[in-house]
C-alpha positions as CSV (number, residue, x, y, z in Angstrom):
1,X,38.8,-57.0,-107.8
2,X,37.7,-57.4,-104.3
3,X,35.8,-60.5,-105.2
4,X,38.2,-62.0,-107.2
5,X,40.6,-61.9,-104.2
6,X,37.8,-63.6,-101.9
7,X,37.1,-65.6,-104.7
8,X,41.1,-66.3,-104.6
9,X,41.5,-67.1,-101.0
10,X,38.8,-69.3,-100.6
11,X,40.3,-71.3,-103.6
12,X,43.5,-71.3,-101.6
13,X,41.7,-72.1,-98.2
14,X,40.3,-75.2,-99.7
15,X,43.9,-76.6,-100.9
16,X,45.1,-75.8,-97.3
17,X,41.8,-78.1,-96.0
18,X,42.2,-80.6,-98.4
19,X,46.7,-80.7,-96.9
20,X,45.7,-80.4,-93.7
21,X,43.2,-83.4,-93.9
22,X,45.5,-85.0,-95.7
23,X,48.2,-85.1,-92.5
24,X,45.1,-86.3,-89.6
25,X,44.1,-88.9,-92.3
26,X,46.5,-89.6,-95.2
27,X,44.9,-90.6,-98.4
28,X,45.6,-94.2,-99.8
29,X,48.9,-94.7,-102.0
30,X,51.2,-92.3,-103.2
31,X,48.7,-89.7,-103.0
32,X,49.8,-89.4,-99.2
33,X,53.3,-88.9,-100.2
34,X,52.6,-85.9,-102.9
35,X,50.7,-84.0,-100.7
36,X,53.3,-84.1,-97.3
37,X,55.1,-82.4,-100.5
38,X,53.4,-80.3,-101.6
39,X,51.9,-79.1,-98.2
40,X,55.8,-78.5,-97.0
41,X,56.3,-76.6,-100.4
42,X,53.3,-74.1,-100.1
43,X,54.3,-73.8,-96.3
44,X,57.8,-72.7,-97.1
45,X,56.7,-70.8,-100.1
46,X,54.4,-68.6,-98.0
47,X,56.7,-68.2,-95.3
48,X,59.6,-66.8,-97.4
49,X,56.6,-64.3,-98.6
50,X,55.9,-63.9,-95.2
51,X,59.0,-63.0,-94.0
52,X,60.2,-60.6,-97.2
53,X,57.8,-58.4,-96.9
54,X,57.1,-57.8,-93.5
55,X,60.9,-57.4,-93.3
56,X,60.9,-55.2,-96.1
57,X,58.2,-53.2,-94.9
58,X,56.7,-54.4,-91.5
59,X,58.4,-50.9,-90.1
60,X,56.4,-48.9,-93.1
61,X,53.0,-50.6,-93.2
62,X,50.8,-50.9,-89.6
63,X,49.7,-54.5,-90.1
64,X,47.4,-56.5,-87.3
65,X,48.9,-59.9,-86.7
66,X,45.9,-61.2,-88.6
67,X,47.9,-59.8,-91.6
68,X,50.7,-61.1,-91.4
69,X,49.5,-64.8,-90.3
70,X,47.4,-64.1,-93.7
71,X,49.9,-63.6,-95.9
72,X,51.4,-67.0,-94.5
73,X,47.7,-68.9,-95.6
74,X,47.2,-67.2,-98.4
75,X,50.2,-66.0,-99.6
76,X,49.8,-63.4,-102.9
77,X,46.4,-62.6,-102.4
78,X,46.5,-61.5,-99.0
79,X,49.2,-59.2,-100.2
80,X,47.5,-57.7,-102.8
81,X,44.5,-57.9,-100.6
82,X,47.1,-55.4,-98.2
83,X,48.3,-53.3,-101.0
84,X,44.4,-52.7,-101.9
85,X,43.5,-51.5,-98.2
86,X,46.7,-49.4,-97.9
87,X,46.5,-48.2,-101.3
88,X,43.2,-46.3,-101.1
């Protein structure tokens, strides 16, 4: 499981390279346009994750900041990468 998640985020890493390059040098065509969309989506997406659960359980759970700025980049799998750690 543990591998899968690395596995997982570096998947996820790569789509957040591949948005961010995307915004210093847009790609030709409409291509440009799908991705400000899509990079906007996934940012919003993860920060609604974000905020849920560490307002849902930020009190409960001692998380370092780089936790919680993980489950904005990564989103699911940093969360069940959490739940793993605290679950043990």
């Amino acid at each position: 499981m543990k591998t899968l998640l690395l596995l997982a985020k570096v998947a996820i890493g790569f789509v957040w390279l591949v948005l961010a390059i995307n915004i210093f040098h847009p790609f030709p065509g409409l291509t440009a346009i799908v991705l400000y969309i899509m990079t906007g989506f996934l940012f919003m997406m993860h920060g609604v994750q974000a905020l849920m659960f560490i307002g849902a359980f930020g009190d409960k759970v001692a998380m370092t900041k780089w936790e919680k700025w993980s489950i904005l980049f990564f989103g699911i799998f940093a969360l069940l990468d959490i739940r793993r750690k605290y679950m043990m």
